[in-house]
C-alpha positions in Angstrom: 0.0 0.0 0.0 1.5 3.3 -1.0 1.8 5.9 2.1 -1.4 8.9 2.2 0.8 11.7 2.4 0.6 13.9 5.4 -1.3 16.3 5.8 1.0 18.4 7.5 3.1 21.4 5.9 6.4 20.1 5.8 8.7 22.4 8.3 10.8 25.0 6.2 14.5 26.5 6.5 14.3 29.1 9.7 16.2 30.9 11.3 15.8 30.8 15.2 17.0 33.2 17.8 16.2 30.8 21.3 16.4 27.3 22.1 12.8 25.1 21.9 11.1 25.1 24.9 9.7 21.5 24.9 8.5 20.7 28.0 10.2 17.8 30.1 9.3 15.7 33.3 12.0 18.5 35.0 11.1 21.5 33.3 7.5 22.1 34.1 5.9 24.1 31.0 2.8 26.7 32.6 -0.5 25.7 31.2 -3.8 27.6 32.0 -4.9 24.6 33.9 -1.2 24.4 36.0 2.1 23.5 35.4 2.3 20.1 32.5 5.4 17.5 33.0 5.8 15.8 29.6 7.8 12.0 30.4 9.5 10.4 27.8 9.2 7.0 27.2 11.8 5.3 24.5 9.9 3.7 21.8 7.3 3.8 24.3 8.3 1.1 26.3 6.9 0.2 30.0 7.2 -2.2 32.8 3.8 -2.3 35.1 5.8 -0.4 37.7 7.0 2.4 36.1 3.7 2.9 34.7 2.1 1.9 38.4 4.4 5.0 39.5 2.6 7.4 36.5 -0.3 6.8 37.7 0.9 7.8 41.2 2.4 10.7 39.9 -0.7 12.2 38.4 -2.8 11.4 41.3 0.0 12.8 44.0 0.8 15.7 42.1 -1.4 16.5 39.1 -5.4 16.6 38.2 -5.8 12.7 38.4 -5.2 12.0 34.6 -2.6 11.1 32.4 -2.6 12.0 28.3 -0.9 10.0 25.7 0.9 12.4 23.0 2.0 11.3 19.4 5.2 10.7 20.4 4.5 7.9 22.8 5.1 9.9 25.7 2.4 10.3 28.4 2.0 14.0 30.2 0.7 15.1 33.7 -1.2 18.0 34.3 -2.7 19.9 36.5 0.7 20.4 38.6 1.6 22.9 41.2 4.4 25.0 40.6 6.2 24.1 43.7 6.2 19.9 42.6 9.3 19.6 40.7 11.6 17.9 43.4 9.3 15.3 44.9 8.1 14.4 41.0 11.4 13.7 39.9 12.6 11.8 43.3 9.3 9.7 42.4 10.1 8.8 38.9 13.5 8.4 39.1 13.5 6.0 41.7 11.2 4.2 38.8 14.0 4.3 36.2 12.1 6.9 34.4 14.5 9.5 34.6 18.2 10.3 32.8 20.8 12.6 33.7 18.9 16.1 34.1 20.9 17.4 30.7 19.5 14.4 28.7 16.2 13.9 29.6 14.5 16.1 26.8 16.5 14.4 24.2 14.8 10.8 24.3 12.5 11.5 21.7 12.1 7.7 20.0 9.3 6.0 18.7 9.3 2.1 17.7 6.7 -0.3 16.3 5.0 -1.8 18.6 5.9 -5.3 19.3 8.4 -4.9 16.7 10.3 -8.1 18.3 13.3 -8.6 20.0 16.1 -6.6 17.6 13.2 -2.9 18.3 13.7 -3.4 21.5 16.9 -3.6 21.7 17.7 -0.7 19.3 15.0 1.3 21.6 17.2 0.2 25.1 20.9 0.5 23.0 20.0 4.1 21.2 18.8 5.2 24.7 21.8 4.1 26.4 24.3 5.7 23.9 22.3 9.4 23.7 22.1 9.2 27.3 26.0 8.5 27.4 26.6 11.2 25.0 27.7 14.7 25.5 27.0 16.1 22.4 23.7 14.6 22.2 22.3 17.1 24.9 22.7 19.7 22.2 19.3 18.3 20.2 16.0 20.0 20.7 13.4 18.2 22.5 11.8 18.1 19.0 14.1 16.1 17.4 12.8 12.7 17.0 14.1 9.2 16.4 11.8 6.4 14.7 13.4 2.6 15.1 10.7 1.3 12.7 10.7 -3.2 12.6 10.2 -2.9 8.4 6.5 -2.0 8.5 6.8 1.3 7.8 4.5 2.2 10.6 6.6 5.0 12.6 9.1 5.6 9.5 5.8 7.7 8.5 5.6 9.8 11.9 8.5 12.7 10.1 11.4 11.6 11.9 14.4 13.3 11.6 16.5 9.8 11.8 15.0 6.9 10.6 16.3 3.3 10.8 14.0 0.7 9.2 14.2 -3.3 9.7 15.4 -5.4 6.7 15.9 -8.9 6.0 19.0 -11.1 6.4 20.8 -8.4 9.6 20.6 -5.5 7.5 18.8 -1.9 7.9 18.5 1.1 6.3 19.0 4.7 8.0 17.5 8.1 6.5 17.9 11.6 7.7 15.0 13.4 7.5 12.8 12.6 4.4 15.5 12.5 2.0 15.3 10.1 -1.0 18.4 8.4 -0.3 19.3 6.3 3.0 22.6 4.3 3.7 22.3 0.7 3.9 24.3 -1.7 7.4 24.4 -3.9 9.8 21.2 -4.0 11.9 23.6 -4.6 14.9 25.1 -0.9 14.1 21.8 0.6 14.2 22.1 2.0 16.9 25.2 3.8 16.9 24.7 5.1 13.5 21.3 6.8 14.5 23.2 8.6 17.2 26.2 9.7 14.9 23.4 10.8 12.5 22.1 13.0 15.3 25.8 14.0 15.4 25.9 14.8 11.7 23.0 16.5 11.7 24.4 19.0 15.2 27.2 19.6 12.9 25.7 20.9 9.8 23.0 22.8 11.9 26.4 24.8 13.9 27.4 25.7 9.9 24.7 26.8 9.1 23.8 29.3 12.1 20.6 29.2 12.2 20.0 27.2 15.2 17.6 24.6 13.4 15.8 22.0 15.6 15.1 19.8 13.0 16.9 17.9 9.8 14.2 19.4 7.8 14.5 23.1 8.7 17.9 23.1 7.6 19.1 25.7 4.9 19.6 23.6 1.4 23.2 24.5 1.5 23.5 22.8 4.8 21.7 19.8 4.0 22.3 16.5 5.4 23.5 14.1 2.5 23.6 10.3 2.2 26.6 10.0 0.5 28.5 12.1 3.5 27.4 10.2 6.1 28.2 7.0 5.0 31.5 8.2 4.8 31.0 9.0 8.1 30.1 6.1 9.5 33.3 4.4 7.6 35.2 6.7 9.7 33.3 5.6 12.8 34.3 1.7 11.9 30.8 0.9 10.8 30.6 -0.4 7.3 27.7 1.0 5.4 26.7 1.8 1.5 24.5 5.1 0.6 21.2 3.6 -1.6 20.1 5.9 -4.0 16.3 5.4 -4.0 14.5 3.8 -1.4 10.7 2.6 -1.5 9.8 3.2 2.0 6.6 1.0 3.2 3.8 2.4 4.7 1.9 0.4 7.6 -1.3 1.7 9.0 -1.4 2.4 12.7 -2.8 -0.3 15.0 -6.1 -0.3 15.6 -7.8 -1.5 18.9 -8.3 -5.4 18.9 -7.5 -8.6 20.7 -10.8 -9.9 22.4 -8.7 -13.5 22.8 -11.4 -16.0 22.3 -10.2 -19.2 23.5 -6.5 -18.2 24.6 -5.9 -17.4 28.4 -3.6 -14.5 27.3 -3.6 -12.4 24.0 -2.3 -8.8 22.9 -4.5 -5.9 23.4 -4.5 -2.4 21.6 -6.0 -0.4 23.9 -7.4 3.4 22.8 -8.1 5.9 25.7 -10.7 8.3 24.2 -8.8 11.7 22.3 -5.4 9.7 24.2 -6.9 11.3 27.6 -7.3 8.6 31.3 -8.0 9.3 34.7 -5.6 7.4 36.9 -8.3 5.2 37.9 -8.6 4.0 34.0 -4.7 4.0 33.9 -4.3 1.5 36.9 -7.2 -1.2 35.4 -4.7 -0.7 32.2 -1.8 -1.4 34.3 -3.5 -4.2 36.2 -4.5 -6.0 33.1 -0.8 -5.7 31.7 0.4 -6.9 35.2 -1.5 -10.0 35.0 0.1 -10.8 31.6 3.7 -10.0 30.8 4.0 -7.3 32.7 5.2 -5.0 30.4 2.8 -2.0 28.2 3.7 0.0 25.1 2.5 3.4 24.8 2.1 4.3 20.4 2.4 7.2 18.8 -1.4 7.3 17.9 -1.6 7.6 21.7 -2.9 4.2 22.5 -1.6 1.4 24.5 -0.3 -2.1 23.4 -0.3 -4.5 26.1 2.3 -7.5 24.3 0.3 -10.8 26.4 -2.5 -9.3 29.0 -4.9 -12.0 30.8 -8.3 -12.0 28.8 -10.2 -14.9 30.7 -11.2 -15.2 34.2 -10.7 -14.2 36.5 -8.6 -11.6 35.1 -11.3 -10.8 32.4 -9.1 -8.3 31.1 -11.0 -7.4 27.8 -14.6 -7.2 29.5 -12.5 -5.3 32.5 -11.0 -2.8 29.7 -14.0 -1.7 28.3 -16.2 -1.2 31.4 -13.8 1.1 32.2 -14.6 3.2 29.0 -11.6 1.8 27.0 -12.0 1.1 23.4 -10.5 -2.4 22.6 -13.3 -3.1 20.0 -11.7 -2.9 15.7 -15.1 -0.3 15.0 -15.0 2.5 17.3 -15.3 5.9 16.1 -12.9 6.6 18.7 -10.2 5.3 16.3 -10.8 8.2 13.8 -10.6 11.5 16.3 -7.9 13.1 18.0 -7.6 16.7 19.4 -5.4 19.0 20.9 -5.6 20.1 24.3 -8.1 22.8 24.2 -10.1 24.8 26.8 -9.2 25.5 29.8 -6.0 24.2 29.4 -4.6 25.9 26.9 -4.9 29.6 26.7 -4.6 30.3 23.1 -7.5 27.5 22.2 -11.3 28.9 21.5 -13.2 25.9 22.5 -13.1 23.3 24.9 -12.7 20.5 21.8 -12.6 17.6 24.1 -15.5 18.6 24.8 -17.4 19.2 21.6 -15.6 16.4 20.2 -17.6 13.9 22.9 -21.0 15.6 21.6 -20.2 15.1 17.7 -18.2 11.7 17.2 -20.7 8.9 17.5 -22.9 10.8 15.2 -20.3 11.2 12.5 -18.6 8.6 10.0 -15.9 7.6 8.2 -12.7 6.2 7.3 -10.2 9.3 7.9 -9.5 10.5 11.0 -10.7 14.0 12.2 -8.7 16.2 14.1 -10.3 19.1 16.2 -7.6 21.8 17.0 -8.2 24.7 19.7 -6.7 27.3 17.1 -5.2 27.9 13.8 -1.4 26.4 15.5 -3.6 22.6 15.2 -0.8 21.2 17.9 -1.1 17.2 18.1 -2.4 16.8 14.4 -1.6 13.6 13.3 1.1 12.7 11.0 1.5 10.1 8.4 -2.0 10.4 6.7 -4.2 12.3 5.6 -7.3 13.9 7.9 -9.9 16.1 8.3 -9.1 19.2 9.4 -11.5 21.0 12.0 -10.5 24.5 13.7 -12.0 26.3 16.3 -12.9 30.2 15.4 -14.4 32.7 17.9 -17.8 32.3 16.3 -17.6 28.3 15.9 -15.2 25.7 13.9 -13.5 26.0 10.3 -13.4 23.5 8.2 -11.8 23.8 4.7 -12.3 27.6 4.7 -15.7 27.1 5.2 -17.5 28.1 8.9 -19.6 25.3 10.3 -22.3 26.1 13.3 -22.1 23.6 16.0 -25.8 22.5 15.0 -24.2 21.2 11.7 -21.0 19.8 12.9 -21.7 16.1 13.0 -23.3 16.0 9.2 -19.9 18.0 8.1 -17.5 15.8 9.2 -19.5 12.9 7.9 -19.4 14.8 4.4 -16.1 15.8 4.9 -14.7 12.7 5.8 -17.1 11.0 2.3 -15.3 13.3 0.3 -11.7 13.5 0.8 -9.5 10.9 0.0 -5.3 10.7 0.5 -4.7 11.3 -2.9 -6.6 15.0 -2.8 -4.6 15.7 0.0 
């Protein structure tokens, strides 16, 4: 299947005059609704007791919920501004937490339950960045995809790419160039982080403080050809390939009801990626009962590798009492949204909230996303969507100004009439 392309405008050359200011699980970011923590998770990886210790997080020191962001990550909100010692102390004594000058920098995502060699390229990379000096010169937007060969997260916009082959082999790509460099699977790793490196390099010659491969100045572009030389310099034999035909996967969808198996994966999808901590903790028992271990996705739901589905665990039925979605046909699937009212001061609705009101009475195949303003922060990436945005007198949606009254039969239209190809 050929990959939608995204929706999203693709970032362009700038020139900045500040560093990013990504949040982090140390620095706080003020939101209208309190101070946010943002956690990152490599390739979204958890054990039942780091994410046990989430979940006591929120409800010690935030509003009582926990939101899932396209990166894998999960968030905390609601936080007092005085909270910052006594949250780290708690999730570093979890494993959750680097050295203070790397923790914005672990930005990877991975296919979930991409087998053994993702997870060991997730736990390597993270070792190495975390080891590396330069490293804690990268934005907290730069971003890391260790994709198994399905294509799945090598469509998320990453600015390094490495992307499962057969026989040992792997292919790395900076940014969305055409070109990649072909190696050893077993040097993943390594040659993701000296890509980083590359990429620090050309972004210091260029001077314009770019957070990202793609917002550097053609003249200072990344090249294939360079950094395989690179990496022959580094000991690491590798061969540029001119052309590449990248896969594209869809993302997972929720499923696993387990029929006559005791255990079976879940996809689990929190509604618009948002769960109070009493949700979060049947999530976590369900996982603990099974293999212990959870994986957050970039399409902020959760992947639970082996959870319990029978009695007395009951896991599936357990999941969706508590207002999960684990069936294949939910509209769920189909909507995500930004943060909105009241926790964001720029948004002009409360989209969570007019999003609950409109999506079981809308249909369709592409997903809708409801953003707060005209910034659309959290819009998905890697396919094609509807785009809905909140005005002062209502919602936008391809120029056109929809009354709330009409907002269900629009997207239904909206989502009939547009296909990937007209995006």
């Amino acid at each position: 299947m050929p990959q939608p392309p995204s929706a999203a405008s693709r970032d362009e050359p700038v020139i900045r005059d500040r560093g990013d200011a990504c949040p982090g699980a140390l620095r706080l970011h003020a939101a209208d609704d309190g101070y946010l923590a943002r956690v990152r998770i490599p390739g979204g990886l958890l054990t039942a007791r780091q994410a046990s210790v989430l979940g006591l997080a929120a409800d010690r020191f935030g509003d009582g919920h926990l939101e899932l962001t396209s990166r894998g990550n999960v968030q905390l909100r609601g936080l007092a501004d005085d909270c910052g010692a006594g949250l780290a102390r708690l999730l570093d004594g979890a494993g959750l937490l680097p050295a203070p000058s790397h923790e914005r920098v672990r930005n990877i995502v991975a296919t979930p339950m991409g087998g053994p060699r993702v997870v060991h390229w997730v736990r390597e990379l993270d070792r190495l960045l975390c080891a590396s000096t330069r490293a804690t010169a990268l934005s907290g937007r730069f971003l890391f995809a260790l994709d198994a060969g399905r294509g799945d997260v090598a469509a998320l916009d990453p600015d390094v790419t490495v992307l499962g082959r057969a026989n040992g082999r792997a292919l790395l790509r900076l940014g969305a160039g055409a070109d990649a460099v072909e190696l050893a699977a077993c040097d993943a790793p390594r040659a993701a982080l000296l890509a980083a490196e590359y990429f620090l390099d050309a972004a210091d010659a260029a001077g314009t403080r770019a957070w990202r491969v793609a917002e550097l100045p053609d003249e200072h572009a990344v090249d294939a050809g360079e950094f395989a030389r690179r990496l022959a310099a580094a000991g690491i034999e590798a061969g540029r390939v001119p052309e590449v035909a990248w896969p594209y996967a869809e993302p997972p969808r929720p499923w696993g009801r387990g029929g006559e198996a005791d255990q079976t994966p879940l996809c689990v999808l929190p509604p618009l990626g948002r769960l109070s901590t009493a949700q979060w903790r049947v999530l976590v028992q369900v996982a603990d009962r099974g293999s212990g271990e959870l994986c957050v996705t970039p399409w902020r739901s959760v992947v639970l590798p082996r959870a319990s589905t029978r009695r007395p665990v009951a896991g599936y039925a357990r999941l969706e009492s508590a207002g999960l979605v684990v069936a294949p046909d939910s509209p769920w699937q189909s909507v995500t949204a930004c943060t909105g009212r009241p926790g964001c001061a720029k948004s002009l609705a409360d989209v969570r909230a007019d999003a609950r009101r409109v999506v079981t009475r809308s249909a369709g195949e592409l997903p809708v996303h409801w953003s707060g303003c005209a910034r659309r922060c959290g819009h998905p990436r890697g396919t094609a969507w509807v785009d809905l945005v909140a005005t002062p007198d209502g919602y936008e949606l391809d120029g056109r100004a929809i009354p709330h009254d009409r907002l269900a039969a629009a997207l239904t239209a909206a989502r009939t009439t547009t296909t990937p190809a007209s995006q």
